[in-house]
C-alpha positions in Angstrom: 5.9 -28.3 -10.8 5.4 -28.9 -7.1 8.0 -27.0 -6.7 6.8 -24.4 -8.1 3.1 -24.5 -6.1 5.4 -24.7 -2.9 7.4 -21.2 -3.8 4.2 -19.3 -4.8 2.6 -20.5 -1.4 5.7 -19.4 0.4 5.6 -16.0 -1.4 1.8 -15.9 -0.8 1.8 -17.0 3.2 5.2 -14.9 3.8 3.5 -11.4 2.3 0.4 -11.9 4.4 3.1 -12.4 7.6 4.6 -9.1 6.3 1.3 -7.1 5.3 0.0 -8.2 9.1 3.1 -7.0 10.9 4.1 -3.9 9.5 0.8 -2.5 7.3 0.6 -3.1 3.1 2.2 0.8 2.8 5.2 -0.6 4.5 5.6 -4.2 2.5 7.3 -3.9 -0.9 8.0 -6.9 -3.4 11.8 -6.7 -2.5 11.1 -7.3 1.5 8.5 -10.4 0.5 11.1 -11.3 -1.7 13.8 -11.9 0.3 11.7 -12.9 3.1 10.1 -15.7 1.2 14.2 -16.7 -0.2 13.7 -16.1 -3.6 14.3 -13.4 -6.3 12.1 -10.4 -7.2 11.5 -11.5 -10.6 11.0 -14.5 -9.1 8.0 -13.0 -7.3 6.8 -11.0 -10.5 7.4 -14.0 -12.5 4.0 -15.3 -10.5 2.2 -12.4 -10.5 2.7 -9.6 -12.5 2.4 -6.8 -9.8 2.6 -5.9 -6.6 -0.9 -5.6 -6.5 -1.9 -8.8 -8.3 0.9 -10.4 -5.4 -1.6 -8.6 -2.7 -4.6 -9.7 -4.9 -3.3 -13.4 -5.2 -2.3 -13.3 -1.0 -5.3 -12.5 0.1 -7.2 -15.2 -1.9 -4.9 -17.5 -1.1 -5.7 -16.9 2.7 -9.5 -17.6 1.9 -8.0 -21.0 1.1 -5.5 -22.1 3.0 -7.7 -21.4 5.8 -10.8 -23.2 4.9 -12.8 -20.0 4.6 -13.5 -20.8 1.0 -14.1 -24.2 1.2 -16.6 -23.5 4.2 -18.4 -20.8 2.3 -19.5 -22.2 -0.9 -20.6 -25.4 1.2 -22.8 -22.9 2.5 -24.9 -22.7 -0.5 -26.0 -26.0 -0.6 -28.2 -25.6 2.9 -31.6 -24.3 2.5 -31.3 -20.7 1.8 -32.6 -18.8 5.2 -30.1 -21.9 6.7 -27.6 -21.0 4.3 -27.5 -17.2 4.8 -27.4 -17.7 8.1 -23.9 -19.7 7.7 -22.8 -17.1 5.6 -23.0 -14.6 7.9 -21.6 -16.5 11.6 -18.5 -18.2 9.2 -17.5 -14.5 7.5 -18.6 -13.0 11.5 -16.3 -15.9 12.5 -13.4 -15.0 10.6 -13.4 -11.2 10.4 -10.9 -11.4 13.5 -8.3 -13.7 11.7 -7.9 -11.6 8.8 -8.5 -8.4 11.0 -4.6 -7.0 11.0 -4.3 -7.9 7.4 -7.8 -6.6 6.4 -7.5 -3.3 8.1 -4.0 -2.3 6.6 -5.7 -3.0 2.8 -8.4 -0.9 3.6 -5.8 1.7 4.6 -4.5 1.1 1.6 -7.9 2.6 -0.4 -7.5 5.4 1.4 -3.8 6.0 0.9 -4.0 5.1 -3.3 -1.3 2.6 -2.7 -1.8 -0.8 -4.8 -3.6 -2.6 -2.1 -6.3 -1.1 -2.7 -6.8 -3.6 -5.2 -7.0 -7.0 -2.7 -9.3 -4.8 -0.3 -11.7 -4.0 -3.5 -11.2 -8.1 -4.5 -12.0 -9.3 -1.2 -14.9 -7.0 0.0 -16.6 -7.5 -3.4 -16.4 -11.1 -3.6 -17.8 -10.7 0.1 -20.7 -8.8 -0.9 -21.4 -11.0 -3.9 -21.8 -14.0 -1.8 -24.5 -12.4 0.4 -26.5 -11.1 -2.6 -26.1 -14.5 -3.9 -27.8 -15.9 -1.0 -30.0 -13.1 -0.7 -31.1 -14.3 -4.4 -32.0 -17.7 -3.4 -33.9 -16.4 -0.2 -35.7 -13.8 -2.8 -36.2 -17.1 -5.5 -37.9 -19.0 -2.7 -40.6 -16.0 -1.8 -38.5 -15.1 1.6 -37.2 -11.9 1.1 -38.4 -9.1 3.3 -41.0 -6.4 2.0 -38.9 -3.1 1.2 -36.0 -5.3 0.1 -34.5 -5.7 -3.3 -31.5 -8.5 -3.7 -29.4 -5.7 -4.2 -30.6 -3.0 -1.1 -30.3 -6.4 1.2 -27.1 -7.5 0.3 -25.4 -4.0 0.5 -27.6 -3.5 4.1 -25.8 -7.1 5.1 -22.5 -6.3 4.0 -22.7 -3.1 5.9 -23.6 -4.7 9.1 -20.9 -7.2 8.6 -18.0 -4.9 6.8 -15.1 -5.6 9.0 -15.0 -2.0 9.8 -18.0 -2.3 11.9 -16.4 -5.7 14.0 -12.8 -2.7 14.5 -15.7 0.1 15.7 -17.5 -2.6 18.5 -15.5 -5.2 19.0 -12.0 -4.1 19.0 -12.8 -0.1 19.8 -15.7 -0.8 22.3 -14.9 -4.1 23.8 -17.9 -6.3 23.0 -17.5 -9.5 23.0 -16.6 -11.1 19.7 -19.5 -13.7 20.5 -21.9 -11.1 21.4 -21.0 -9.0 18.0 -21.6 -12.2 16.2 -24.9 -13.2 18.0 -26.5 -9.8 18.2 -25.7 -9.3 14.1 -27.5 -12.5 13.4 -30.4 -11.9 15.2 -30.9 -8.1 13.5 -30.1 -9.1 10.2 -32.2 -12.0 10.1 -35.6 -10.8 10.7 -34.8 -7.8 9.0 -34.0 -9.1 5.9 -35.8 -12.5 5.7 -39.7 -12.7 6.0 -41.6 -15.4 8.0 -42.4 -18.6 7.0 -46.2 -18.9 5.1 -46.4 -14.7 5.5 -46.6 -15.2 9.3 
């Protein structure tokens, strides 16, 4: 069984290499295949498809890195603590997953199948900031104008890796400076003052 866990990680790790390097339109099951030493229906035997494979990869990132791990311990700060969190740990890791990230978005645009991972990741994304939105809403913090849903989707904007590609990448601001200025807008803008200050 161990076994087992060991080839799907090596599939899993071996198509993010791939997807990073040459773009998801230019990875197919057979190259991850024989990259990763195994069969094709070795690799379907595990996932299905190529876009449950992509799916699967990109999850399996989120954990092997930590990301995960350091995102749901977010939710057990105080909840204008624990947006905060949210926001510098995904701000934080937007440029580790940037090469990957920006060939599934390409992906959207071109139909292929890694679409699906993109939609996956980017809505799990946005669900954790309305989920901390929520508690910041539950404990009478929330901005007037907002609804939990309006703030999230204005958070996830301000954060969507596209955004860190336009200023940080395209631009040259400094990654630290992207991170700190975002913080500092979103913030007030979305949480109100302690005791209606």
């Amino acid at each position: 069984m161990s076994n087992g866990v060991t080839t799907r990680a090596r599939i899993l790790e071996t198509a993010w290499r791939l997807v990073g390097e040459r773009g998801v339109h230019a990875v197919t099951v057979a190259d991850i295949a024989a990259a990763s030493g195994v069969s094709r229906q070795l690799v379907y035997h595990h996932f299905d498809s190529r876009a449950g494979l992509l799916v699967a990869m990109a999850r399996h990132h989120d954990d092997a890195s930590g990301f995960r791990a350091r995102f749901a311990a977010s939710r057990e700060l105080p909840p204008v603590e624990g947006l905060e969190t949210l926001l510098r740990l995904w701000l934080q890791y937007t440029p580790l997953i940037l090469p990957v990230a920006r060939a599934l978005e390409a992906a959207v645009i071109m139909g292929d199948e890694g679409g699906a991972a993109w939609s996956d990741r980017m809505n799990a994304i946005r669900e954790a900031f309305r989920l901390a939105v929520e508690r910041i809403a539950a404990e009478g913090r929330l901005a007037p104008g907002w609804s939990v849903d309006t703030a999230a989707d204005w958070i996830h904007a301000r954060c969507h890796v596209s955004t860190w590609q336009h200023l940080v990448a395209d631009r040259g601001w400094p990654a630290a400076d992207y991170v700190e200025r975002t913080i500092a807008s979103v913030m007030p803008e979305v949480v109100a003052a302690a005791g209606g200050e």
